[in-house]
C-alpha positions as CSV (number, residue, x, y, z in Angstrom):
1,X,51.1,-84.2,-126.4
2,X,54.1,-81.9,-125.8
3,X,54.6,-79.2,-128.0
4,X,57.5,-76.7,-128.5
5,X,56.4,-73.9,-126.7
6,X,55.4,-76.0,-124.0
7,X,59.0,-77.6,-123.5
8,X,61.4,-76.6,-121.1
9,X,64.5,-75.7,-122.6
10,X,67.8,-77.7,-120.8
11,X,71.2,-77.7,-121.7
12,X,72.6,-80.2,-123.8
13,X,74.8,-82.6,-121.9
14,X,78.5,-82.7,-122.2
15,X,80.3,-86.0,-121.0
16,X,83.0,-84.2,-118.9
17,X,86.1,-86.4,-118.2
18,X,86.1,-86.0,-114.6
19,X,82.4,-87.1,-114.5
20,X,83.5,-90.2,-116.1
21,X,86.9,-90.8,-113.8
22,X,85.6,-90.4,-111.0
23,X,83.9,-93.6,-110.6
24,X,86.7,-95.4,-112.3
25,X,89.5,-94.0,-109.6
26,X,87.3,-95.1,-106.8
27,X,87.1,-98.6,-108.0
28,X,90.7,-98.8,-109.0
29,X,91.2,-97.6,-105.0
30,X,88.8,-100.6,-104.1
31,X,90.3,-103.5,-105.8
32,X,93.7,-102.0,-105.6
33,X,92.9,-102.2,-101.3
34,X,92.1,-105.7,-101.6
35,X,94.8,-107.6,-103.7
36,X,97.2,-105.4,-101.5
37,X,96.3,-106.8,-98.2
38,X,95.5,-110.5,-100.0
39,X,99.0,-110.4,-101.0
40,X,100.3,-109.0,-97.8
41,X,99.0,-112.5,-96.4
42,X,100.3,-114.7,-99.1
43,X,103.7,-113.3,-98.0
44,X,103.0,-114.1,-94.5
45,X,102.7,-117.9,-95.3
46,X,106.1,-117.7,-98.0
47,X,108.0,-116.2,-95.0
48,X,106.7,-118.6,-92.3
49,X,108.3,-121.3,-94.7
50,X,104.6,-122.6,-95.7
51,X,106.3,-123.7,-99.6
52,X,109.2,-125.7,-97.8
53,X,106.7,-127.7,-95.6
54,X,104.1,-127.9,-98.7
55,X,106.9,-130.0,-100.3
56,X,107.7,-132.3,-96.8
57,X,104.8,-134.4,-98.0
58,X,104.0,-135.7,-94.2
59,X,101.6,-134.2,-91.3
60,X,103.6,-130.7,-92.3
61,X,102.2,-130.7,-95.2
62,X,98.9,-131.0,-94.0
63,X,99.5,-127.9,-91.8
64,X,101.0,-125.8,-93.7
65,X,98.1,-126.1,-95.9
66,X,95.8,-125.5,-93.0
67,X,97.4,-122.5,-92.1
68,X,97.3,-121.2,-95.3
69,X,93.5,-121.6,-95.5
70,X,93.1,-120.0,-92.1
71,X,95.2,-117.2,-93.2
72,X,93.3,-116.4,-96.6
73,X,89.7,-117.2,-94.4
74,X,90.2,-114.8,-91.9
75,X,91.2,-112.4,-94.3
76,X,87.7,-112.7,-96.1
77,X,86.2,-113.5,-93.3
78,X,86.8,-109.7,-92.6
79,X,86.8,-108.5,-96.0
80,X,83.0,-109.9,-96.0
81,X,82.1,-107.7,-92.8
82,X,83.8,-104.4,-94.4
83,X,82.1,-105.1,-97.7
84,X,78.6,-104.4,-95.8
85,X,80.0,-101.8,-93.6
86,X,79.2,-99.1,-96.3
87,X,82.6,-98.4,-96.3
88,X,83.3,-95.3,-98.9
89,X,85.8,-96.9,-100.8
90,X,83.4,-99.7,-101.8
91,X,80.3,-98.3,-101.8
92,X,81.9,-96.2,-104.8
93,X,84.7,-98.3,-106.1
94,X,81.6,-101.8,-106.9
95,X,78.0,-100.1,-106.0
96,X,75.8,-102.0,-103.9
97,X,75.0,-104.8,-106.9
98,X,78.8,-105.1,-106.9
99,X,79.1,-105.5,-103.3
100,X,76.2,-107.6,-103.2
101,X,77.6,-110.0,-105.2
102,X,80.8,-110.0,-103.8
103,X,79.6,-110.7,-100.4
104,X,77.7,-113.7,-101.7
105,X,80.9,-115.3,-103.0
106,X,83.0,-114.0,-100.5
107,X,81.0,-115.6,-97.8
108,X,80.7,-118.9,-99.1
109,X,84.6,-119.3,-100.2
110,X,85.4,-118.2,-96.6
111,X,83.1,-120.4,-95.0
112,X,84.4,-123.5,-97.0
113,X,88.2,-122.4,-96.6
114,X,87.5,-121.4,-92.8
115,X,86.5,-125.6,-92.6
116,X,89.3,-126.9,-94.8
117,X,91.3,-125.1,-92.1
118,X,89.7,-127.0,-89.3
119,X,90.4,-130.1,-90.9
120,X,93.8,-130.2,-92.7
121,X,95.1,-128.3,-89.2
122,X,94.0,-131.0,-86.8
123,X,94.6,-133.9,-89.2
124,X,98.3,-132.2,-89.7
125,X,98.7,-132.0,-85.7
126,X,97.4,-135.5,-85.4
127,X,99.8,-137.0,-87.7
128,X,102.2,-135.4,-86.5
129,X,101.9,-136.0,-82.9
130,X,100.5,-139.7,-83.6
131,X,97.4,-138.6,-82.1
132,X,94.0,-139.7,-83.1
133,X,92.6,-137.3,-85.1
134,X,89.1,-137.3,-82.4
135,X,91.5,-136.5,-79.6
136,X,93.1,-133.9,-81.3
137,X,90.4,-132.2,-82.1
138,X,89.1,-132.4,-78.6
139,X,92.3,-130.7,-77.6
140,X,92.3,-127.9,-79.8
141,X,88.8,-127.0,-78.4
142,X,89.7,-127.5,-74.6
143,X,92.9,-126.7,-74.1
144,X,94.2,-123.9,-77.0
145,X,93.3,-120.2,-75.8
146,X,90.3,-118.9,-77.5
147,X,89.0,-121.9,-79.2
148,X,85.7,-122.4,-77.1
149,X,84.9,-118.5,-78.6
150,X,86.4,-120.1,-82.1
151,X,84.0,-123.2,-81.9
152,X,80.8,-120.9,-81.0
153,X,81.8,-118.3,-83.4
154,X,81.9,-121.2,-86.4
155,X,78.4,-122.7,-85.5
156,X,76.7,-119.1,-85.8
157,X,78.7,-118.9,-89.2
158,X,77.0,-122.1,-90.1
159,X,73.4,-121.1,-89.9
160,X,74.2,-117.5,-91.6
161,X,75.6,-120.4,-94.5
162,X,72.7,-122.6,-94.0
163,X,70.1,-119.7,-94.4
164,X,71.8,-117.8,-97.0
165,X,71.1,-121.2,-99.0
166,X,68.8,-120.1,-101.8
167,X,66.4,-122.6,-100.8
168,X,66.2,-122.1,-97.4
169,X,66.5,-118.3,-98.2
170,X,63.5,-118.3,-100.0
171,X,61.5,-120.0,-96.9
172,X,62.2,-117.3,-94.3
173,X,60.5,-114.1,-94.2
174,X,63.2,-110.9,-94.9
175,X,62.7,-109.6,-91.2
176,X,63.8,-113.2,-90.0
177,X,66.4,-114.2,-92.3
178,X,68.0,-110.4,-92.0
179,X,67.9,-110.9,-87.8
180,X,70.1,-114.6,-88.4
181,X,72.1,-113.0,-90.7
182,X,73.4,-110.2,-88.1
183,X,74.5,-113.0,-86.2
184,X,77.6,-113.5,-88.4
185,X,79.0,-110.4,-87.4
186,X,79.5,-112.1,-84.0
187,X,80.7,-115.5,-85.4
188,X,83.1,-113.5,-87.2
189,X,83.6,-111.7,-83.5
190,X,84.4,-115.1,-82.3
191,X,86.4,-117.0,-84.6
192,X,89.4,-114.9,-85.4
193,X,90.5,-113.8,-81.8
194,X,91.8,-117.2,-81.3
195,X,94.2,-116.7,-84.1
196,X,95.2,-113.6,-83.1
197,X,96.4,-114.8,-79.6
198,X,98.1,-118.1,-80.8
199,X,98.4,-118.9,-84.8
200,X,102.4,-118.6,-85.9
201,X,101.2,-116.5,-88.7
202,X,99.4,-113.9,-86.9
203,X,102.5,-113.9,-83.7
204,X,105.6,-114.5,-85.8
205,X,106.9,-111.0,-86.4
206,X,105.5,-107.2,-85.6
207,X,104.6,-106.6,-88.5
208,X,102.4,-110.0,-88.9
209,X,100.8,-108.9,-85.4
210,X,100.4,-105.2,-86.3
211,X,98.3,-106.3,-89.3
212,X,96.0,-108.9,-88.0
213,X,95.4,-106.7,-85.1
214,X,95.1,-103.3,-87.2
215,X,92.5,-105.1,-90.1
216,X,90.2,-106.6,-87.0
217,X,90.4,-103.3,-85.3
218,X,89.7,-101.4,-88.5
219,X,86.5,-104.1,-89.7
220,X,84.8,-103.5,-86.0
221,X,85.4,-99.7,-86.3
222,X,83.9,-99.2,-89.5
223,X,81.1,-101.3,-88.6
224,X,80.5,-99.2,-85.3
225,X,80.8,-95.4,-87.5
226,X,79.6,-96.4,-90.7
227,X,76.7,-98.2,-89.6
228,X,76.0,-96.6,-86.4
229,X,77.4,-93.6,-85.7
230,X,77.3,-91.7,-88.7
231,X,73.3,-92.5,-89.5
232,X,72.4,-91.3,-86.1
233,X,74.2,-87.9,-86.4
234,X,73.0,-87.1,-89.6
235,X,70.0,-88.4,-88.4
236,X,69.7,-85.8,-85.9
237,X,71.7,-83.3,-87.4
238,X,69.1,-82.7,-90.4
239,X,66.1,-83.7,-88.4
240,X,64.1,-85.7,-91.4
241,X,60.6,-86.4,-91.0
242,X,57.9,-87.2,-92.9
243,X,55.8,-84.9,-94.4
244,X,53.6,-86.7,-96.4
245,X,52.5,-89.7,-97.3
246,X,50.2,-90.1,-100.5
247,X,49.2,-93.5,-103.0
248,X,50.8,-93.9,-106.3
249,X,48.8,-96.0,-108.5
250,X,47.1,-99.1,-107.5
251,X,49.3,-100.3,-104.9
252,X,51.8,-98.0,-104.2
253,X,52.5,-95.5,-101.7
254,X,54.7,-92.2,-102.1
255,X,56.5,-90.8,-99.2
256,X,57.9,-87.1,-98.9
257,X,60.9,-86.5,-96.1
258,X,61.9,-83.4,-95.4
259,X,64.6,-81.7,-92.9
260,X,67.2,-78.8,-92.5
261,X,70.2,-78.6,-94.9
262,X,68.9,-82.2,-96.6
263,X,70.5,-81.0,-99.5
264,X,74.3,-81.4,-97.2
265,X,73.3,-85.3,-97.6
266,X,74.8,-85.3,-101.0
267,X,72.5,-87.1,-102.5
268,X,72.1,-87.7,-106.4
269,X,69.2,-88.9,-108.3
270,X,70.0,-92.8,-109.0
271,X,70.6,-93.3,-105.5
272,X,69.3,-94.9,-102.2
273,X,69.2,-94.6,-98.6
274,X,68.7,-97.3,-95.9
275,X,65.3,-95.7,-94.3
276,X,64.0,-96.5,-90.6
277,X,61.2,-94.5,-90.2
278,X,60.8,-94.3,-86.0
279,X,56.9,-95.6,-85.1
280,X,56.8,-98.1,-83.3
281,X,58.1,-102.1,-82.9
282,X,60.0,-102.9,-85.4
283,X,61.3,-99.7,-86.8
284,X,65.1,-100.7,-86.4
285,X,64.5,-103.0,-89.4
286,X,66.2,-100.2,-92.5
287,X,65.1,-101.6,-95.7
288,X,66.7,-99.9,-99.3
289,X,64.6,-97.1,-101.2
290,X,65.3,-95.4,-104.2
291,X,64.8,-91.6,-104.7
292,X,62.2,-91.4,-106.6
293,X,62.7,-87.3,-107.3
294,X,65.4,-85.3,-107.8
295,X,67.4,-84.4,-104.4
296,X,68.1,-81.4,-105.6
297,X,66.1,-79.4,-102.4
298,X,65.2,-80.2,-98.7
299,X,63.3,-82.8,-99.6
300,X,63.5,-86.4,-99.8
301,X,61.0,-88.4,-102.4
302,X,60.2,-92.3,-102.3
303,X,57.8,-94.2,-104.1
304,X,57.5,-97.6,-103.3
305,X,55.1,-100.5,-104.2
306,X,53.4,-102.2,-101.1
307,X,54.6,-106.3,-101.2
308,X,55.5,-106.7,-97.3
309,X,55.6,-105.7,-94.0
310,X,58.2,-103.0,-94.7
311,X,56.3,-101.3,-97.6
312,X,52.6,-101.7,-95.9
313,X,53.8,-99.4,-93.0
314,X,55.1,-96.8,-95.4
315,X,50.9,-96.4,-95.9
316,X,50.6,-96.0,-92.1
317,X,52.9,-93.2,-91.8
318,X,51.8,-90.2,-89.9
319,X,53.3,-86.7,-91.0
320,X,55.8,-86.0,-88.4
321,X,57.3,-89.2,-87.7
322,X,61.0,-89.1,-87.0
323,X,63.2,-90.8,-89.6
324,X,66.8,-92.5,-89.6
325,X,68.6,-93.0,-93.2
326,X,71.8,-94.5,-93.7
327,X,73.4,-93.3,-96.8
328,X,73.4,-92.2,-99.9
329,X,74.2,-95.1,-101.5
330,X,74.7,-96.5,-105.3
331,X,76.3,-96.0,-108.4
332,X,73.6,-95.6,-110.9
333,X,73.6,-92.0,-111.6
334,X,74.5,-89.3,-113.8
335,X,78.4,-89.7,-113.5
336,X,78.2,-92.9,-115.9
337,X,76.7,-90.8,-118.6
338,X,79.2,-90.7,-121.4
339,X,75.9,-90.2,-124.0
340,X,74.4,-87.5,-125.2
341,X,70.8,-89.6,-125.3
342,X,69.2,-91.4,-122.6
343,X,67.6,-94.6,-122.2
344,X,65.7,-95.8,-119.4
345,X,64.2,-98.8,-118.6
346,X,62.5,-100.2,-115.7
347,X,59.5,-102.4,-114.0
348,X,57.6,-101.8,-110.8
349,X,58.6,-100.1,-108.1
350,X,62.4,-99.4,-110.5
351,X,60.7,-97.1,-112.2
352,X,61.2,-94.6,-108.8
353,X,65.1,-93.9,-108.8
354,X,64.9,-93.6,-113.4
355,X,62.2,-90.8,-113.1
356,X,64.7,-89.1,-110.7
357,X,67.1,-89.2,-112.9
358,X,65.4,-87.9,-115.9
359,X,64.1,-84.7,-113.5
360,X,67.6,-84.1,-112.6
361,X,69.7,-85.2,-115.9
362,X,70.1,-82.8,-118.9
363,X,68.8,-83.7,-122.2
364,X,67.1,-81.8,-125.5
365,X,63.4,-83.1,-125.9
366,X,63.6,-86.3,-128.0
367,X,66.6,-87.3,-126.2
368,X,65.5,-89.2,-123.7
369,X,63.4,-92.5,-124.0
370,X,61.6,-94.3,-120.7
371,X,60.1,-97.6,-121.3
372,X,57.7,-98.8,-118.5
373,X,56.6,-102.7,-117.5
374,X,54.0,-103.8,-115.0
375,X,51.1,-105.9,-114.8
376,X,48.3,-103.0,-116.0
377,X,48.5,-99.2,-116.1
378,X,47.0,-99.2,-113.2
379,X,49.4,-100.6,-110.9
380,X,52.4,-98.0,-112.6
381,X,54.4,-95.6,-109.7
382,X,55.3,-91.9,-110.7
383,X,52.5,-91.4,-113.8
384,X,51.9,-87.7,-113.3
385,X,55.4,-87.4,-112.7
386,X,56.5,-89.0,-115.7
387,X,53.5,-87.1,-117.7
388,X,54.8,-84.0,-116.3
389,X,58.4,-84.8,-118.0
390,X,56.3,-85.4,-120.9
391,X,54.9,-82.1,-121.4
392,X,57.7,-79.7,-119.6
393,X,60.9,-81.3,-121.1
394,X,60.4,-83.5,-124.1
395,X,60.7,-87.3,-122.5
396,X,59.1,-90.3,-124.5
397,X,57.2,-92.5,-122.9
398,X,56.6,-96.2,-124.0
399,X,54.2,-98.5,-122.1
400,X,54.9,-102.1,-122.2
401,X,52.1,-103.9,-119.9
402,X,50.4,-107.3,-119.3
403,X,51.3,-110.5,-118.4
404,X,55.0,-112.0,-119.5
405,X,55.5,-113.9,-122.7
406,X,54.9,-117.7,-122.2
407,X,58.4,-117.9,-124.4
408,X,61.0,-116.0,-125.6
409,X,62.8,-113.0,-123.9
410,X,61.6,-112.7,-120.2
411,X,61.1,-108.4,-120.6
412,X,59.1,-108.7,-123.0
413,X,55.2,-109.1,-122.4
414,X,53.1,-111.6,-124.2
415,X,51.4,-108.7,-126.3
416,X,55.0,-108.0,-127.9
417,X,55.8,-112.0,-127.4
418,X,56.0,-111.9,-131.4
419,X,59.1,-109.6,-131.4
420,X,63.1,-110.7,-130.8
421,X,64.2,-108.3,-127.6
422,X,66.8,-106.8,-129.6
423,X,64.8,-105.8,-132.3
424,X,62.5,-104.2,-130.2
425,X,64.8,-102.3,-128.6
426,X,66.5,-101.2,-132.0
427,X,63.0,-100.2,-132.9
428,X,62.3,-98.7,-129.8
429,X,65.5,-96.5,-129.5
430,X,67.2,-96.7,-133.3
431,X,70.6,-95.9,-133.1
432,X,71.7,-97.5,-129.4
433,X,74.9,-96.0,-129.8
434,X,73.6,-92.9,-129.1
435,X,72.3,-94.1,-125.6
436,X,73.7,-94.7,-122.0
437,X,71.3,-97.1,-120.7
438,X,69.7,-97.5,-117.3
439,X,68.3,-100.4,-116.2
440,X,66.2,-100.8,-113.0
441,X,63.5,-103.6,-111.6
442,X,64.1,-107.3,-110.3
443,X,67.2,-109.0,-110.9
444,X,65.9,-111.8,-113.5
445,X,64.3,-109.4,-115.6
446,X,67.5,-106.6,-115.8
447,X,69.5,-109.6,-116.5
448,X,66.9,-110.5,-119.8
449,X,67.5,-107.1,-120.8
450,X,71.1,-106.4,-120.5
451,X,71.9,-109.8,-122.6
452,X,69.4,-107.9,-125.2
453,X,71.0,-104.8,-125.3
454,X,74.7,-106.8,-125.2
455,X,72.9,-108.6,-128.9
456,X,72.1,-105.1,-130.1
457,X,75.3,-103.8,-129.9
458,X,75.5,-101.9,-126.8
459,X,78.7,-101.7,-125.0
460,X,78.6,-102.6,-121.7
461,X,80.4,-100.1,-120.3
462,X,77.2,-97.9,-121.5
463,X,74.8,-99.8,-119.3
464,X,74.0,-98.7,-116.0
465,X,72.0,-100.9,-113.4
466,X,71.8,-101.6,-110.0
467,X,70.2,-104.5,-107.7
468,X,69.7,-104.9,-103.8
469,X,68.1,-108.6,-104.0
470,X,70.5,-110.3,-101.9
């Protein structure tokens, strides 16, 4: 047990404004970019007459609607490639569980409006031109510039859609459904040229042209810095390699990366990196780790629990392999503290980025609470970590292990299975008020907790979570 003379004394944490508005200006810049440029293309259709020929009620009609859909698809259609360029402005405006869920919906709305568009646009041209539909189509695809890349371009979006399918998702291995989904990048590649070249919208004025052209040539050269250019040179600019590699509890493995001037990375406890560590076949595949210490020196902490091919070789590491990180990524860090108190929960391998935090956070002993889940004691990450915060600064430490409650609240283990999760909490914490909140561990669980916390009381602007399930 801690005692006073034992504790490390930390100053009290003050909820600065510009701490808090920070994050808030960046997604204000975010969604502000978006419903610009989506009204920038609504215009485009209103000038290009699209409300007269909506009201014709004859093949026009059909067309005008099809160009509308092709209009607001393409513009998602890049939108979705920017979201997952780890573009600045969204990384920090939504977070990657923002963006993550954004690119879910995006992708399937602009999929289904990209084939509205292929069929109200030949069935408007058919009618029109009292051609059989069949034939019309066949003439799009043979004779209209660009449209053979178009039709290739649409079947690779297909099997992104087809695999991204929950169900089929859940069939393919990460590494494999990860390679099919790169390929939408080049059905995206491939579709929109065509309307570029010959669409009325996208040719009918300069300005039209200027911003078709200027938003494709922006998506492909943020996809070709962000995730190219700019994690090779700080790749080799700060030289990261391993240094060690160690086990953390029953099934876990702890990496340490160090390099020169890590610290210029920027990173801040809560966050992640996309990691490629460079030995052997397969090490282009990055997969998402949380710091699981405070970034505060050269080094580079992450703790991970071993469930696939990408954890297992983090075991296999030798000291001195060369790594690649793209990042630092993530909104779940200090700057949504508006507290004075702390709470932290998480399960598994979330446990990582929440011990961070608490190394690199401020808070009087008391003042911060971290409740654990997994199956035993044995299989928890960051234990003499988290017994070290114990002792030097004061942190509380619940355990809540064993198998999941049969019924009931999902977070809650069967040994507890007699308690409501909101009263637990309450008894747990007492005044959640007090608290920001940080919530960290598969998506199902988090989501058991938050609707908890929500019963209890607790704002939910005051709790913090992030998720990279896709």
């Amino acid at each position: 047990m801690a005692t006073l003379t034992t504790l490390t004394p930390v100053p009290r944490f003050v909820a600065a404004p510009a701490r808090r508005l920070r994050p808030a200006l960046w997604r204000m810049a975010a969604v502000t970019l978006i419903w610009a440029t989506s009204l920038f293309v609504l215009a485009l259709w209103v000038s290009g007459a699209g409300i007269q020929s909506l009201l014709a009620f004859d093949g026009g009609t059909l067309t005008t609607l099809g160009r509308l859909t092709g209009l607001v698809s393409a513009n998602l259609l890049l939108y979705q490639v920017l979201l997952m360029a780890r573009v600045p402005v969204f990384e920090r405006g939504f977070g990657r569980d923002g963006i993550t869920r954004l690119h879910r919906h995006v992708g399937f709305w602009s999929f289904w409006l990209l084939l509205a568009h292929l069929v109200l646009i030949t069935a408007g041209y058919a009618i029109t031109s009292h051609t059989d539909v069949l034939i019309q189509a066949w003439d799009f695809v043979w004779d209209y510039p660009g449209m053979l890349l178009a039709t290739a371009g649409t079947g690779l979006l297909i099997l992104v859609v087809v695999t991204s399918i929950r169900r089929a998702r859940r069939r393919l291995r990460y590494e494999s459904w990860h390679l099919l989904h790169l390929y939408g990048y080049l059905g995206v590649a491939l579709a929109i040229p065509h309307m570029l070249w010959t669409g009325a919208d996208f040719t009918a004025s300069a300005g039209a042209t200027f911003y078709w052209w200027a938003l494709w040539a922006c998506t492909a050269a943020c996809v070709l810095w962000f995730r190219v250019a700019v994690p090779l040179i700080r790749s080799a600019r700060h030289g990261l390699r391993v240094v060690a590699v160690s086990p953390d509890g029953q099934d876990g493995v702890s990496v340490r990366v160090a390099g020169r001037d890590v610290h210029r990375l920027g990173a801040r406890a809560g966050q992640f990196f996309i990691w490629r560590f460079v030995d052997g076949p397969g090490w282009t595949r990055g997969h998402p780790f949380s710091l699981a210490a405070d970034p505060a020196g050269d080094e580079l902490v992450i703790s991970a629990r071993r469930v696939g091919d990408g954890t297992d070789r983090l075991a296999e590491l030798r000291p001195g392999t060369r790594v690649m990180v793209e990042g630092p990524y993530g909104h779940m860090t200090g700057e949504r503290r508006s507290g004075s108190r702390l709470l932290m929960l998480g399960a598994g391998a979330g446990v990582a980025p929440l011990v961070a935090l608490l190394e690199s956070e401020p808070y009087a002993p008391g003042e911060a609470i971290l409740v654990t889940r997994d199956h035993s004691a044995s299989h928890a990450l960051r234990r003499a970590e988290i017994d070290r915060l114990a002792v030097s600064r004061g942190l509380v430490h619940y355990t809540l292990h064993g198998r999941r409650a049969e019924t009931g609240t999902c977070w809650v283990p069967a040994t507890h299975a007699e308690w409501d999760g909101a009263q637990l909490l309450q008894r747990i914490a007492g005044d959640l008020s007090l608290y920001d909140v940080y919530l960290c561990g598969p998506v199902p669980w988090m989501q058991s907790i938050r609707r908890d916390l929500r019963a209890a009381g607790v704002p939910a602007e005051r709790i913090h979570s992030e998720a990279f399930a896709v």
